[in-house]
PAZAPA-4460 file (N, C-alpha, C; in steps of 0.05 Angstrom, whole numbers, plus 32768, in hexadecimal, padded with zeros to 4 digits):
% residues 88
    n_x    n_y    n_z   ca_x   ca_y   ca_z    c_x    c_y    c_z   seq   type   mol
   86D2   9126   82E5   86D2   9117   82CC   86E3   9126   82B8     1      X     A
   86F6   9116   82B3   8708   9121   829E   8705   911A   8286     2      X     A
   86FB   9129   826F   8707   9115   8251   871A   9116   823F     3      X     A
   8727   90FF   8239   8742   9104   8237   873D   90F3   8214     4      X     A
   872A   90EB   8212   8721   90DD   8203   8707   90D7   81EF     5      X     A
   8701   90E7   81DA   86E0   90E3   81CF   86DA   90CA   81B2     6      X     A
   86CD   90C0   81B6   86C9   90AD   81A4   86A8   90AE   8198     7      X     A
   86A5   90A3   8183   8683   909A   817A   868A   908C   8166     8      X     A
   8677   9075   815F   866D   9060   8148   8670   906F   8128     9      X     A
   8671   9063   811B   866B   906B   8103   8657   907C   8100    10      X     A
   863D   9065   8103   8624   9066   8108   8624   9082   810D    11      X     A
   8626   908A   8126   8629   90A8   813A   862A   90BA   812C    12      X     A
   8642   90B5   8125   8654   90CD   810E   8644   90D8   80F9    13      X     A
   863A   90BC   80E4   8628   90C9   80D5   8609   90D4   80D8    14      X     A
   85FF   90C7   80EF   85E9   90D5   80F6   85E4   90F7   8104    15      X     A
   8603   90F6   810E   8603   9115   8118   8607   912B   8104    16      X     A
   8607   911E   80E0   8618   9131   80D4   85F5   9135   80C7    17      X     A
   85E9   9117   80C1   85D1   9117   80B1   85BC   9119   80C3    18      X     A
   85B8   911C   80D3   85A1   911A   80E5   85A3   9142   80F0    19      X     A
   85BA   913F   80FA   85C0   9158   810A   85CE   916D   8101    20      X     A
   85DD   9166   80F0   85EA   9184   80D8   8607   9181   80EC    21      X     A
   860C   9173   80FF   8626   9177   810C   863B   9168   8108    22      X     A
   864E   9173   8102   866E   9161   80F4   867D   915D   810D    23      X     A
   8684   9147   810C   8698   9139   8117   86B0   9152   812F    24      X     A
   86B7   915F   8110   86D0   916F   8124   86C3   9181   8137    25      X     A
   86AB   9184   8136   8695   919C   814B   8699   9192   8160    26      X     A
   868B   9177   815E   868E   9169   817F   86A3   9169   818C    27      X     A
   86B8   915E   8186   86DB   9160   818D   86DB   9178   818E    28      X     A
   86D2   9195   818F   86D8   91AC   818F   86CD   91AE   81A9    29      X     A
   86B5   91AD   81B0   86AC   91AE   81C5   86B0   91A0   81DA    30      X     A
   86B2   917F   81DB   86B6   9170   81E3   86E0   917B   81FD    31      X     A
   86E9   9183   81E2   8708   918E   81ED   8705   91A3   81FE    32      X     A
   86F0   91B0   81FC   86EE   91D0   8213   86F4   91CD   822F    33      X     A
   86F1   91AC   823E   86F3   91AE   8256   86E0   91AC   8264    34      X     A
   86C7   91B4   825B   86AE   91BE   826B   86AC   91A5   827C    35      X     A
   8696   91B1   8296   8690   91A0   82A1   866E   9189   8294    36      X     A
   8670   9173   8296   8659   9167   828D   8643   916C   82A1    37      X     A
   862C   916A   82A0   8618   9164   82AE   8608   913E   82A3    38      X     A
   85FF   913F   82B6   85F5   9122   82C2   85E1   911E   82B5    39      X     A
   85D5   9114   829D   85B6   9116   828F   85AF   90F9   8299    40      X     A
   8597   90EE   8287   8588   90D8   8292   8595   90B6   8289    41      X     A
   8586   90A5   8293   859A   9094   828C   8592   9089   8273    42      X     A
   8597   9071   8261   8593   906D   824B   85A2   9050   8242    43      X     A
   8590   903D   823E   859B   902F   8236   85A7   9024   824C    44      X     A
   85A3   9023   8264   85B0   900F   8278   85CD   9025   8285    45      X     A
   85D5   9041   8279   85E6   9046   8284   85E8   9064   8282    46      X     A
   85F3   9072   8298   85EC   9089   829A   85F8   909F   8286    47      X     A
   85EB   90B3   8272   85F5   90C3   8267   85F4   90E4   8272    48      X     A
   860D   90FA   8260   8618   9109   8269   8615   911A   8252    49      X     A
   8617   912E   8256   8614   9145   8242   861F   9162   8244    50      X     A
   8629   916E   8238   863C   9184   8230   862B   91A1   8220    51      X     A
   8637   91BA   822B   862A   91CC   8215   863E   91D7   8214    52      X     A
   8645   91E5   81F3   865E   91EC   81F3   8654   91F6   81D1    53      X     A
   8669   9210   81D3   8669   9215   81B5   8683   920A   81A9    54      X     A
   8680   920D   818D   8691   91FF   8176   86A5   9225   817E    55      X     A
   86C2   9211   8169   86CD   922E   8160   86C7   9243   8156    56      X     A
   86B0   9240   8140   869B   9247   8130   868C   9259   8137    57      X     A
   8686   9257   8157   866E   925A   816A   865C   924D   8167    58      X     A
   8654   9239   815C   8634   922F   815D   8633   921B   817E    59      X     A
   8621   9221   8186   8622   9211   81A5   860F   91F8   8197    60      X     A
   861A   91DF   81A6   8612   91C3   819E   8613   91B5   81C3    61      X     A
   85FD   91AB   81C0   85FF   918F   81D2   8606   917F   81D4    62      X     A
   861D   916E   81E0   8620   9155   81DD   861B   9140   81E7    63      X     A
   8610   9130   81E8   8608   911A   81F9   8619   90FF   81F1    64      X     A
   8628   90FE   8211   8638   90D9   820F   8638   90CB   822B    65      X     A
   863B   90B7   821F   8643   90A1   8237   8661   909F   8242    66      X     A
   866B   9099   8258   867D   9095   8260   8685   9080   826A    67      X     A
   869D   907B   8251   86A4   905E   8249   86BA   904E   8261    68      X     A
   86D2   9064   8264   86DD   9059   8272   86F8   9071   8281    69      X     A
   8707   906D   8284   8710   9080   8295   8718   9097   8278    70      X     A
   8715   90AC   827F   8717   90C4   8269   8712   90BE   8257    71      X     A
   86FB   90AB   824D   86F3   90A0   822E   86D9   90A6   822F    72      X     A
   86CE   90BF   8220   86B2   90C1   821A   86A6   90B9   81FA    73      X     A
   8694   90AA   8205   8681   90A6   81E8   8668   90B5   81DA    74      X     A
   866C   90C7   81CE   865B   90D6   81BC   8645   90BD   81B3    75      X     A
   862A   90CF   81C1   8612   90BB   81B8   85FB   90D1   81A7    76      X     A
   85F8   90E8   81A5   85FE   90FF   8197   85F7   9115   819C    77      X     A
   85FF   912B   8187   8600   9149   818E   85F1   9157   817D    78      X     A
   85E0   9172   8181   85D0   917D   8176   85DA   919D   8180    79      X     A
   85CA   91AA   816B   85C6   91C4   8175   85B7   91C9   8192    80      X     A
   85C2   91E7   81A7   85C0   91E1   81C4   85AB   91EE   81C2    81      X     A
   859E   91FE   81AE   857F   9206   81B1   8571   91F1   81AC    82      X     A
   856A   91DF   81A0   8563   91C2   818E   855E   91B1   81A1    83      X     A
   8541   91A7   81A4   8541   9187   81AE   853D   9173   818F    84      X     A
   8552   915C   8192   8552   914E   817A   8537   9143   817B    85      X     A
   8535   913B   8162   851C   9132   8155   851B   9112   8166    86      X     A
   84FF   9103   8168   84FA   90F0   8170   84FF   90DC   814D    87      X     A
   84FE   90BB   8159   8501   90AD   813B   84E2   90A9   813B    88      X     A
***
């Protein structure tokens, strides 16, 4: 799995900044490393993937996305990698 490609909602964007303290350019930081994903659970009818990786910064973040289409991943979101996010 290659990504050649990262995308998220508005919605996404601002909930990762207000919910999770994580900006936009973090994810694309991590997201660009290359890493390999691992296989998480499915959700919503379709299977998601997730990343650990630190920022330039160093702060290590999780990312969790779906995979949209060939090298197009969708950011569904990212937290701190010590951190399980909060339930609603």
């Amino acid at each position: 799995m290659k990504i050649t490609r990262v995308g998220a909602t508005a919605h996404v964007r601002e909930k990762l900044l207000e919910k999770h303290g994580v900006e936009w350019h973090e994810v694309e930081e991590v997201m660009a490393q290359g890493l390999h994903p691992r296989r998480g659970k499915k959700a919503h009818g379709e299977p998601r993937y997730n990343l650990v990786g630190r920022t330039t910064a160093g702060r290590e973040l999780k990312v969790i996305f779906a995979w949209e289409a060939e090298g197009e991943a969708r950011v569904v979101t990212a937290f701190d990698a010590g951190k399980q996010p909060r339930k609603k």
